[in-house]
CHARMM internal coordinates of N, CA and C (Angstrom, degrees):
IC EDIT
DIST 1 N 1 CA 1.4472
DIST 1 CA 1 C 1.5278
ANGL 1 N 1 CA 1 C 110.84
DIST 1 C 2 N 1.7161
ANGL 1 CA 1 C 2 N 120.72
DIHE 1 N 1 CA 1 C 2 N -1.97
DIST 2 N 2 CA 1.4066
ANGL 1 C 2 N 2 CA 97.11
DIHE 1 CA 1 C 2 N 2 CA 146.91
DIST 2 CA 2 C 0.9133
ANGL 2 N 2 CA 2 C 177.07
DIHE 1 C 2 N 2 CA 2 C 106.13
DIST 2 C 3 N 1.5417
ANGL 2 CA 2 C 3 N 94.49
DIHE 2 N 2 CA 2 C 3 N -158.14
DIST 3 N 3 CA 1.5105
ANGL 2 C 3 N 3 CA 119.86
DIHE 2 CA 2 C 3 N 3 CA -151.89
DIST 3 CA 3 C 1.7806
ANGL 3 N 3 CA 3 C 83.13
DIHE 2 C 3 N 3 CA 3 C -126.26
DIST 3 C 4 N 0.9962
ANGL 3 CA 3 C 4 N 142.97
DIHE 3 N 3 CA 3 C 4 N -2.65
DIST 4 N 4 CA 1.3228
ANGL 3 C 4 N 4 CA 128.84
DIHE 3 CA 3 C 4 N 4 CA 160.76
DIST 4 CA 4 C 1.6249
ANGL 4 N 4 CA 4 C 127.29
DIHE 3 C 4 N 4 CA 4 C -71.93
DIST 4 C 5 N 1.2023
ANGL 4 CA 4 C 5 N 142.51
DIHE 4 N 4 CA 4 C 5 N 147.85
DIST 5 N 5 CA 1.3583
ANGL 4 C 5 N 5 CA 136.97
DIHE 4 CA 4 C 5 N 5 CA 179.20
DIST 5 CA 5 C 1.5596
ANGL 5 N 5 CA 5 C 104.87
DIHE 4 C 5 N 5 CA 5 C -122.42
DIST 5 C 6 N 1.3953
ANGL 5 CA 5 C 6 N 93.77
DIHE 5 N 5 CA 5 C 6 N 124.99
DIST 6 N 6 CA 2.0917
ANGL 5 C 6 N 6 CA 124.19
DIHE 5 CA 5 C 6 N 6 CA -149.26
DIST 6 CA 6 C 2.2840
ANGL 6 N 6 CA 6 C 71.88
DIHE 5 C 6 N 6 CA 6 C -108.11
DIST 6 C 7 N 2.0419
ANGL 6 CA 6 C 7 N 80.58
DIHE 6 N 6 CA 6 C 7 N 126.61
DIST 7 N 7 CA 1.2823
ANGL 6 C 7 N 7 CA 87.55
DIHE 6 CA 6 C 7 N 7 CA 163.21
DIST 7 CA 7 C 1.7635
ANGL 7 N 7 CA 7 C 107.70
DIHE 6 C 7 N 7 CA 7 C -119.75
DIST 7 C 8 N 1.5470
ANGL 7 CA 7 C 8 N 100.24
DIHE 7 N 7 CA 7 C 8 N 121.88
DIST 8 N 8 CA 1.8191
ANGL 7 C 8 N 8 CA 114.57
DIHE 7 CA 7 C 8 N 8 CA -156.40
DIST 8 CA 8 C 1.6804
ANGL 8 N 8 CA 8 C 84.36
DIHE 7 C 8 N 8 CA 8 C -99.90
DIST 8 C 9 N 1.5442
ANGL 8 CA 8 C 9 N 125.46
DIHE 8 N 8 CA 8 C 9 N 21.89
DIST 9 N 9 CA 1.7980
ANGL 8 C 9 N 9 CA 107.48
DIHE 8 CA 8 C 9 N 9 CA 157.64
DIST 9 CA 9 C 1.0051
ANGL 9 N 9 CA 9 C 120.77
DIHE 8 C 9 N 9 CA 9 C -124.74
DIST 9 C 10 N 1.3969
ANGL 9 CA 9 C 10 N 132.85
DIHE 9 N 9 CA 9 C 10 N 12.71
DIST 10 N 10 CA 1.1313
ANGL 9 C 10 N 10 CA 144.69
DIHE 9 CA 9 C 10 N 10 CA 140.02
DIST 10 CA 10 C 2.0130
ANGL 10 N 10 CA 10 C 138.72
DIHE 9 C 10 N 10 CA 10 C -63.62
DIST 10 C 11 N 1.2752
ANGL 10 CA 10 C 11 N 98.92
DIHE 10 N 10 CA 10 C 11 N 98.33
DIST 11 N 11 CA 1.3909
ANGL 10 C 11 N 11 CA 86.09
DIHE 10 CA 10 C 11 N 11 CA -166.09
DIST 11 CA 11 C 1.8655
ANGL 11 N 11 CA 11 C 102.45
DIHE 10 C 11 N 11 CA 11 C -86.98
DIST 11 C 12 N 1.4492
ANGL 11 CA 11 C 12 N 118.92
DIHE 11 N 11 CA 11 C 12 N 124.93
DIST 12 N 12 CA 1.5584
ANGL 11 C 12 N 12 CA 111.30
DIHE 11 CA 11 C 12 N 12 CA -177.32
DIST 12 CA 12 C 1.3721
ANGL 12 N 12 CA 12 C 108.35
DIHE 11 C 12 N 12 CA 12 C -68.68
DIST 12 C 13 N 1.6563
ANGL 12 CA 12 C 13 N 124.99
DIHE 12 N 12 CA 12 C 13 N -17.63
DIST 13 N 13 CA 1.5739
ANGL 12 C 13 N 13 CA 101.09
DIHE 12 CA 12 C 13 N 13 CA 176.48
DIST 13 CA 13 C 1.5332
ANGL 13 N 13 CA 13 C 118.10
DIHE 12 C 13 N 13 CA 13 C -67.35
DIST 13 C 14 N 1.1059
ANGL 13 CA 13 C 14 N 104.19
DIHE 13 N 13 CA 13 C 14 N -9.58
DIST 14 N 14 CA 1.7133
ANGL 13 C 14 N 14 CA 111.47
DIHE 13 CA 13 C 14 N 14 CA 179.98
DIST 14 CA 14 C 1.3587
ANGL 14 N 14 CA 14 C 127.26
DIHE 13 C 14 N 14 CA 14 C -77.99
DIST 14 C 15 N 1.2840
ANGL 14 CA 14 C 15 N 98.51
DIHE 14 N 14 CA 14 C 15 N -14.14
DIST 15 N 15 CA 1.4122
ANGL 14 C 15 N 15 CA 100.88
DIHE 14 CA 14 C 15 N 15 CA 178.18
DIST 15 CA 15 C 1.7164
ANGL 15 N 15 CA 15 C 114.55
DIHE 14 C 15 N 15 CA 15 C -98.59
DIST 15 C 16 N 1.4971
ANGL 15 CA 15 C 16 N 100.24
DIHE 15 N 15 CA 15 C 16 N 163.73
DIST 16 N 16 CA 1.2812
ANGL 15 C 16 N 16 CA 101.33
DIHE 15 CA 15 C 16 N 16 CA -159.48
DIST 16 CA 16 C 1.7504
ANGL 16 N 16 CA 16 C 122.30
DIHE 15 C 16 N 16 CA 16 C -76.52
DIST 16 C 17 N 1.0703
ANGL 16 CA 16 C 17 N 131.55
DIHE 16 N 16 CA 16 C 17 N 132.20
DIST 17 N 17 CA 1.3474
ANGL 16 C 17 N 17 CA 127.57
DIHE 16 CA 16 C 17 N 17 CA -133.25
DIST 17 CA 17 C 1.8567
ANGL 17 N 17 CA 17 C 96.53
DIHE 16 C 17 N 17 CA 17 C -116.70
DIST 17 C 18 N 1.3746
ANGL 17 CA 17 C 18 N 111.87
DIHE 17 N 17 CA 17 C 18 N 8.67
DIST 18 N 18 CA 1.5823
ANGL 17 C 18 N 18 CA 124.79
DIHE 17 CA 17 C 18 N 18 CA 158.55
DIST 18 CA 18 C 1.7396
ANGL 18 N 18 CA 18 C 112.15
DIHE 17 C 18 N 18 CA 18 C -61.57
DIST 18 C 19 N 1.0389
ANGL 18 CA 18 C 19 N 98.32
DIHE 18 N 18 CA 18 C 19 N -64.15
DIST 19 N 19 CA 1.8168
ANGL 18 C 19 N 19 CA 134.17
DIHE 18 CA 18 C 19 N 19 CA -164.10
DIST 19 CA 19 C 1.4730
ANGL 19 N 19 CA 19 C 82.35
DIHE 18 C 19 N 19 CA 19 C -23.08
DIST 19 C 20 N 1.4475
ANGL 19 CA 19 C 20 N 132.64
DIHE 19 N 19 CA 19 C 20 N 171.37
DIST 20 N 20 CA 1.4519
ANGL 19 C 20 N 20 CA 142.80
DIHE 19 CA 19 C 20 N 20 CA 149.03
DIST 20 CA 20 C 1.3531
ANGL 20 N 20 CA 20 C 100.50
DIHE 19 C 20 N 20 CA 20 C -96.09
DIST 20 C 21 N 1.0832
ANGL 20 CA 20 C 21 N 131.15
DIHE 20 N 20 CA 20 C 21 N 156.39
DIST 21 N 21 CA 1.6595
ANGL 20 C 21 N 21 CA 146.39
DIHE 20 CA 20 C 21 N 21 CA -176.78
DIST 21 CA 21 C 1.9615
ANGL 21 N 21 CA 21 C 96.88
DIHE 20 C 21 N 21 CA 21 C -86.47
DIST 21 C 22 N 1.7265
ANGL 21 CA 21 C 22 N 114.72
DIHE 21 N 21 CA 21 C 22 N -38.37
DIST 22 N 22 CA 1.2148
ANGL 21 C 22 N 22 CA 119.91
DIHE 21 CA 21 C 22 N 22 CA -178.10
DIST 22 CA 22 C 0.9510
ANGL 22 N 22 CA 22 C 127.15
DIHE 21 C 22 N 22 CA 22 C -138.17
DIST 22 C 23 N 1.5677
ANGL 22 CA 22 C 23 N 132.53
DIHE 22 N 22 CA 22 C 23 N 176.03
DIST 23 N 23 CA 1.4398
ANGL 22 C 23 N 23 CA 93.45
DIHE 22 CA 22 C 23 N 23 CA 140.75
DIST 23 CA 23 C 1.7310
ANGL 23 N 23 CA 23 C 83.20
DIHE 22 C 23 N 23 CA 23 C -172.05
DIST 23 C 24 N 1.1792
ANGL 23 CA 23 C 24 N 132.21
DIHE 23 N 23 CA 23 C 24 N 169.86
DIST 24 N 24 CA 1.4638
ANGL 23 C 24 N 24 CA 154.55
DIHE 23 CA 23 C 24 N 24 CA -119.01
DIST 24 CA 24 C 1.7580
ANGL 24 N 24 CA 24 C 94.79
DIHE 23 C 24 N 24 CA 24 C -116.59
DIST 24 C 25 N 1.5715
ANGL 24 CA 24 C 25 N 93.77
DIHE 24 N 24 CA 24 C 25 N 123.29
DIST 25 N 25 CA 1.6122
ANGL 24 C 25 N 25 CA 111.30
DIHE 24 CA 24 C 25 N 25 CA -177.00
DIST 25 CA 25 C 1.3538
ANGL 25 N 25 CA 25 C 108.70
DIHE 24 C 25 N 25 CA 25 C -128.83
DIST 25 C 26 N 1.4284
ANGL 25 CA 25 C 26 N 148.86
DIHE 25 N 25 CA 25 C 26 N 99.34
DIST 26 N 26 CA 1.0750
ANGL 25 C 26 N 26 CA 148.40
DIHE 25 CA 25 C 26 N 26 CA 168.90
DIST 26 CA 26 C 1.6707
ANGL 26 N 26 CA 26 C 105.95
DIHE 25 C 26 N 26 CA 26 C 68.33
DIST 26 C 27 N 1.1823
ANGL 26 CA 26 C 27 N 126.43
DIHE 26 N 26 CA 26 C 27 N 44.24
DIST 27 N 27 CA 1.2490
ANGL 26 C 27 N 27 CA 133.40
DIHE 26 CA 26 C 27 N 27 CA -173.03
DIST 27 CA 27 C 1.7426
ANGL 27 N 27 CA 27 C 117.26
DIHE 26 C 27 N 27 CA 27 C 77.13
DIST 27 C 28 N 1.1428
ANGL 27 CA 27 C 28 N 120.26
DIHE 27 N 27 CA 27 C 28 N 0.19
DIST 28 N 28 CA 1.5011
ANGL 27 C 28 N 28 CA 137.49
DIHE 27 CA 27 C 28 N 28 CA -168.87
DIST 28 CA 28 C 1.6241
ANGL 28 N 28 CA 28 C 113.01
DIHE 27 C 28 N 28 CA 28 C -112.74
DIST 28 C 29 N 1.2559
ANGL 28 CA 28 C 29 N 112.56
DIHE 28 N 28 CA 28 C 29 N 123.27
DIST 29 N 29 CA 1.6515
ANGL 28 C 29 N 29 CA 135.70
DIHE 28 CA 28 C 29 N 29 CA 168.43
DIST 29 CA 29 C 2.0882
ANGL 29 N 29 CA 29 C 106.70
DIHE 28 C 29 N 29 CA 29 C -43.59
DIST 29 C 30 N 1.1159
ANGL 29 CA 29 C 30 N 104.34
DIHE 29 N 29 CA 29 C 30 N 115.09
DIST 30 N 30 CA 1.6694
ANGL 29 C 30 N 30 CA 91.93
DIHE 29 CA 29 C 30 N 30 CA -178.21
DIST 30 CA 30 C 1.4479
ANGL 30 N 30 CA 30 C 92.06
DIHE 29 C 30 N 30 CA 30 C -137.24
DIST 30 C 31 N 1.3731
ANGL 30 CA 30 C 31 N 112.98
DIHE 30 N 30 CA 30 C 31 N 107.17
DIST 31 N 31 CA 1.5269
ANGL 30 C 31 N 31 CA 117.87
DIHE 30 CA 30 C 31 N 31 CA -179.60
DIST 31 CA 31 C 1.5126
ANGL 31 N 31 CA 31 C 131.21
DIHE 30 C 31 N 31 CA 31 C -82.40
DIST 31 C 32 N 0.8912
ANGL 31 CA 31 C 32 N 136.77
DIHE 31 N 31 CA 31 C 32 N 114.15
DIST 32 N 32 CA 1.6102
ANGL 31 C 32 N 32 CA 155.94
DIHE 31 CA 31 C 32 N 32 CA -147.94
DIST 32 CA 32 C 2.1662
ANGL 32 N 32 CA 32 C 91.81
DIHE 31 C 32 N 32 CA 32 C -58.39
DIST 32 C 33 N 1.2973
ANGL 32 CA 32 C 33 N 78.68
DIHE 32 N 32 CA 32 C 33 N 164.66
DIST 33 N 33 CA 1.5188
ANGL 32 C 33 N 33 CA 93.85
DIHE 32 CA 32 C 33 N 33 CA 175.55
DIST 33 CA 33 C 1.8670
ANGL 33 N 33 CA 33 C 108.81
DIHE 32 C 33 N 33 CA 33 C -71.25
DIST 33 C 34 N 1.4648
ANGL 33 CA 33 C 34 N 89.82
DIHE 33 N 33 CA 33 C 34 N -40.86
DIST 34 N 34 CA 1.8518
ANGL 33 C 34 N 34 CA 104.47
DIHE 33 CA 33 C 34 N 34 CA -174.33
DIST 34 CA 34 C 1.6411
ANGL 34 N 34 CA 34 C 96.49
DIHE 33 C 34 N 34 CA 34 C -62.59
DIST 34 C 35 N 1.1270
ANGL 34 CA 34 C 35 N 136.23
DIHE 34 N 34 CA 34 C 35 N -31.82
DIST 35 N 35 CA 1.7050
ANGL 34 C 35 N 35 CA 134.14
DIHE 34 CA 34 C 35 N 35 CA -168.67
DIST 35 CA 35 C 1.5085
ANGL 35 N 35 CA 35 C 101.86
DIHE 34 C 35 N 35 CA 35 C -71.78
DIST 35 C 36 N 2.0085
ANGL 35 CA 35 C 36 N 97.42
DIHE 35 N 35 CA 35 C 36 N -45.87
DIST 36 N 36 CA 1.9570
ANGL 35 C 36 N 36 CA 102.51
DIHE 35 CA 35 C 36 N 36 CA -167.10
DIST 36 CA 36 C 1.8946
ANGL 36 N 36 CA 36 C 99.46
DIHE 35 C 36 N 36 CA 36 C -56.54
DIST 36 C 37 N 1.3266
ANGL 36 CA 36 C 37 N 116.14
DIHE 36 N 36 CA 36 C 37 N -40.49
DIST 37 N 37 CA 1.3263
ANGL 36 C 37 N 37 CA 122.53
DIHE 36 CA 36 C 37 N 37 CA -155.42
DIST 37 CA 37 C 1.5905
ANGL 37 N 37 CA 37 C 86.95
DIHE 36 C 37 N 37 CA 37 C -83.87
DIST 37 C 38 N 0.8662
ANGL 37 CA 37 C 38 N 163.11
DIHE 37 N 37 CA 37 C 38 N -57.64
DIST 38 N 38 CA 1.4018
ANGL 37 C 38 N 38 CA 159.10
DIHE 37 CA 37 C 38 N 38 CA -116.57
DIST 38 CA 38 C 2.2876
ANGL 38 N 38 CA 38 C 86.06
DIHE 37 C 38 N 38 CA 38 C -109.32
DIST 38 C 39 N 1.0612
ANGL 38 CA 38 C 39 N 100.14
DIHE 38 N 38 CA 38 C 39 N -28.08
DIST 39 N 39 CA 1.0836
ANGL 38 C 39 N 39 CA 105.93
DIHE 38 CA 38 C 39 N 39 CA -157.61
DIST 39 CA 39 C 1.7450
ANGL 39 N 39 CA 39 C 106.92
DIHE 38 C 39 N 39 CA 39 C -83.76
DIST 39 C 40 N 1.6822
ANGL 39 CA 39 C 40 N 111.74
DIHE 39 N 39 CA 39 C 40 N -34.38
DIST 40 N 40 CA 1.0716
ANGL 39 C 40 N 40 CA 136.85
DIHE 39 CA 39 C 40 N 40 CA 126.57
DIST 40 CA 40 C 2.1698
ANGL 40 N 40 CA 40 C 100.11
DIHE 39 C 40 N 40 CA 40 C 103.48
DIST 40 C 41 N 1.3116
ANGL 40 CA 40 C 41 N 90.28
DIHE 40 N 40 CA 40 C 41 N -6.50
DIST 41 N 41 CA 2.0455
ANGL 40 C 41 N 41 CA 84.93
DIHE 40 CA 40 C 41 N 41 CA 142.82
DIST 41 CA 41 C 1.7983
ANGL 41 N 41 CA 41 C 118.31
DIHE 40 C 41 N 41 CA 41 C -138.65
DIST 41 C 42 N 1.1162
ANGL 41 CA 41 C 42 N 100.25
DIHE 41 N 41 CA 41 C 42 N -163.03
DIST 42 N 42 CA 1.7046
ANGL 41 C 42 N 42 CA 115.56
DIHE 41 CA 41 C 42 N 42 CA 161.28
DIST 42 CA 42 C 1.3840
ANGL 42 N 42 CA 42 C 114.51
DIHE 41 C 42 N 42 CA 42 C -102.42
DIST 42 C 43 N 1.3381
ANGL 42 CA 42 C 43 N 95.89
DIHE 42 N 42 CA 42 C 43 N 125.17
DIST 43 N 43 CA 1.9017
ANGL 42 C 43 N 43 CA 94.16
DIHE 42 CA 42 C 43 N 43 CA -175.12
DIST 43 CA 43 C 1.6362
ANGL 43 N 43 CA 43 C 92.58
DIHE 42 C 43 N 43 CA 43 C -96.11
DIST 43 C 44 N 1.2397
ANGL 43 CA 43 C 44 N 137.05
DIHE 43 N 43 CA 43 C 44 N 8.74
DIST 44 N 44 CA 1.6410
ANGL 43 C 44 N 44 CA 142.62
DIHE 43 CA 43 C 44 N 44 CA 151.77
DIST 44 CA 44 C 1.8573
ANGL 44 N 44 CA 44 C 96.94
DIHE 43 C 44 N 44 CA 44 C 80.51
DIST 44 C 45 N 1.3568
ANGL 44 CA 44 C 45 N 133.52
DIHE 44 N 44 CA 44 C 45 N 27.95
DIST 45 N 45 CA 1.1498
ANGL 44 C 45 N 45 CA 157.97
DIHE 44 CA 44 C 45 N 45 CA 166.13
DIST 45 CA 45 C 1.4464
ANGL 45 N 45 CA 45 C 121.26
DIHE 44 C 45 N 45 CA 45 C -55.61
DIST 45 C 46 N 1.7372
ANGL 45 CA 45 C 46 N 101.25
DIHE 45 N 45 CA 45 C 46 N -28.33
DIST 46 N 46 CA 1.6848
ANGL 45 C 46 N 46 CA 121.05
DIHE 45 CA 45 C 46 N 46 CA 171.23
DIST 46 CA 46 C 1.7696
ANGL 46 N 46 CA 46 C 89.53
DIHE 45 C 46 N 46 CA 46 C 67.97
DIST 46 C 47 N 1.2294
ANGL 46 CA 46 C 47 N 108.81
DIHE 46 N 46 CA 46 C 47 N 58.49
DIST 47 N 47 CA 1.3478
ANGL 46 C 47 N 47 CA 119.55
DIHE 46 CA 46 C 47 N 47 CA 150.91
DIST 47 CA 47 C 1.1024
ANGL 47 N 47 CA 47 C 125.29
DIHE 46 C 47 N 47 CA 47 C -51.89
DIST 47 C 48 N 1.8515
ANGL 47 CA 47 C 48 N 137.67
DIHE 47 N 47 CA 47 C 48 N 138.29
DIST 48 N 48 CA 0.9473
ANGL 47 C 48 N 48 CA 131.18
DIHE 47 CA 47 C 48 N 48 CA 149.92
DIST 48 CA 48 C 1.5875
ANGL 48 N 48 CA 48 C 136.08
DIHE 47 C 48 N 48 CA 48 C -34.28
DIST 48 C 49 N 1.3244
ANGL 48 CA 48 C 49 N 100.39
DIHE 48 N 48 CA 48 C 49 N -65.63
DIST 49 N 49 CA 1.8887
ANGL 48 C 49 N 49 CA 123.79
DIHE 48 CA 48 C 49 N 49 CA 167.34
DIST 49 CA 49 C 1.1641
ANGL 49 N 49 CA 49 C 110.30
DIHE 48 C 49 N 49 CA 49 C -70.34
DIST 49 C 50 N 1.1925
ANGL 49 CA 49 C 50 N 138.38
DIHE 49 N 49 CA 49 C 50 N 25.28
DIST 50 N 50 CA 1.4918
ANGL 49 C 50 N 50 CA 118.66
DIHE 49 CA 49 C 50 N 50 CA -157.53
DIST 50 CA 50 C 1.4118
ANGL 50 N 50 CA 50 C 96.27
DIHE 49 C 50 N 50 CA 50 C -104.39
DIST 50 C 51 N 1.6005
ANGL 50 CA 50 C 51 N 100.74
DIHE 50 N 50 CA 50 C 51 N 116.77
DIST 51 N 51 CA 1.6979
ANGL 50 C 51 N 51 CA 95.64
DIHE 50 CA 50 C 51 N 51 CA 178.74
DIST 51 CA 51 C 1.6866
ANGL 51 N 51 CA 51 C 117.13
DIHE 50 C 51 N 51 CA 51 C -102.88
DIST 51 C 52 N 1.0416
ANGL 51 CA 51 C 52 N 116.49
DIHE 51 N 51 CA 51 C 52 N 46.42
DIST 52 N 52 CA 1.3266
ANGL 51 C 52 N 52 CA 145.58
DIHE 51 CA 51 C 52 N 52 CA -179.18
DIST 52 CA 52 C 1.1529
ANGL 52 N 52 CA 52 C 106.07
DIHE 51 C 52 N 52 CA 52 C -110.13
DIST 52 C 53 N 1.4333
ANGL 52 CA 52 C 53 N 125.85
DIHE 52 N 52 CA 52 C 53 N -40.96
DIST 53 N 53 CA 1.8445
ANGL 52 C 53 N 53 CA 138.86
DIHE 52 CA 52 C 53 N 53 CA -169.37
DIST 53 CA 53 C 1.6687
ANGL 53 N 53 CA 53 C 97.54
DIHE 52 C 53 N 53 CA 53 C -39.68
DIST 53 C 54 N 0.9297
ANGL 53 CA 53 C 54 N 133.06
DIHE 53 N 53 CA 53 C 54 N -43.49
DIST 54 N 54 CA 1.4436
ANGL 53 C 54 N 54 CA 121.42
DIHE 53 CA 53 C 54 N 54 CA -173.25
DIST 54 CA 54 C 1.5741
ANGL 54 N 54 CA 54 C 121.37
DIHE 53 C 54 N 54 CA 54 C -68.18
DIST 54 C 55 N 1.5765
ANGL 54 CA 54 C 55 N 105.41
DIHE 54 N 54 CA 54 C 55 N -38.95
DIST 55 N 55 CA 1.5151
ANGL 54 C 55 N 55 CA 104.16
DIHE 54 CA 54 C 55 N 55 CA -166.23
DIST 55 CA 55 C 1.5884
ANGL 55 N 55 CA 55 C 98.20
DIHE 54 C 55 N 55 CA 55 C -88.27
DIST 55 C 56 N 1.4118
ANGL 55 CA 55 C 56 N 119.81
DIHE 55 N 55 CA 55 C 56 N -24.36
DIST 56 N 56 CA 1.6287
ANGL 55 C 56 N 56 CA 128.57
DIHE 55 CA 55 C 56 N 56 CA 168.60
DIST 56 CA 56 C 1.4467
ANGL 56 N 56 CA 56 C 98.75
DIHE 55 C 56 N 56 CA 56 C -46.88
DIST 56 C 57 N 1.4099
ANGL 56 CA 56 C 57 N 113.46
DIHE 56 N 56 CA 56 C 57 N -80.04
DIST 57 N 57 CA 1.8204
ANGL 56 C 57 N 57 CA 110.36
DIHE 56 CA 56 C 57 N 57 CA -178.06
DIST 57 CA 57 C 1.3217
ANGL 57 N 57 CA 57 C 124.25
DIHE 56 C 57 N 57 CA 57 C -38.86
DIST 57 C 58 N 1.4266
ANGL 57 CA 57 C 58 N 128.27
DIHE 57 N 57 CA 57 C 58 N -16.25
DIST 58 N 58 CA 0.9537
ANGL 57 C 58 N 58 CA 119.22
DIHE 57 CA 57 C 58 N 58 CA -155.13
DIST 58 CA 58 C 1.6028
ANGL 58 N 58 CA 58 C 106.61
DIHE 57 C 58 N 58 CA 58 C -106.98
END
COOR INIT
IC SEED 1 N 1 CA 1 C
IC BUILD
């Protein structure tokens, strides 16, 4: 674990707890932006939602 980058300004109770974490693409799991943040790093997977993608590239 790393090689993952942990974002410590995100608090997950804050986020909105409607959102789905996923949801189903051509038979395939595609996990929401609200799951990456709640989830609280980048597992570097080259996620769709992954709102981490910026500070990873960098």
């Amino acid at each position: 674990m790393d090689n993952v980058r942990k974002n410590k300004t995100i608090n997950p109770s804050a986020l909105p707890a409607t959102e789905p974490d996923y949801y189903l693409e051509n038979g395939k799991v595609v996990f929401t932006a609200s799951f990456h943040l709640k989830r609280g790093y980048c597992c570097q997977s080259g996620c769709r939602h992954c709102p981490y993608k910026e500070s990873v590239n960098k």
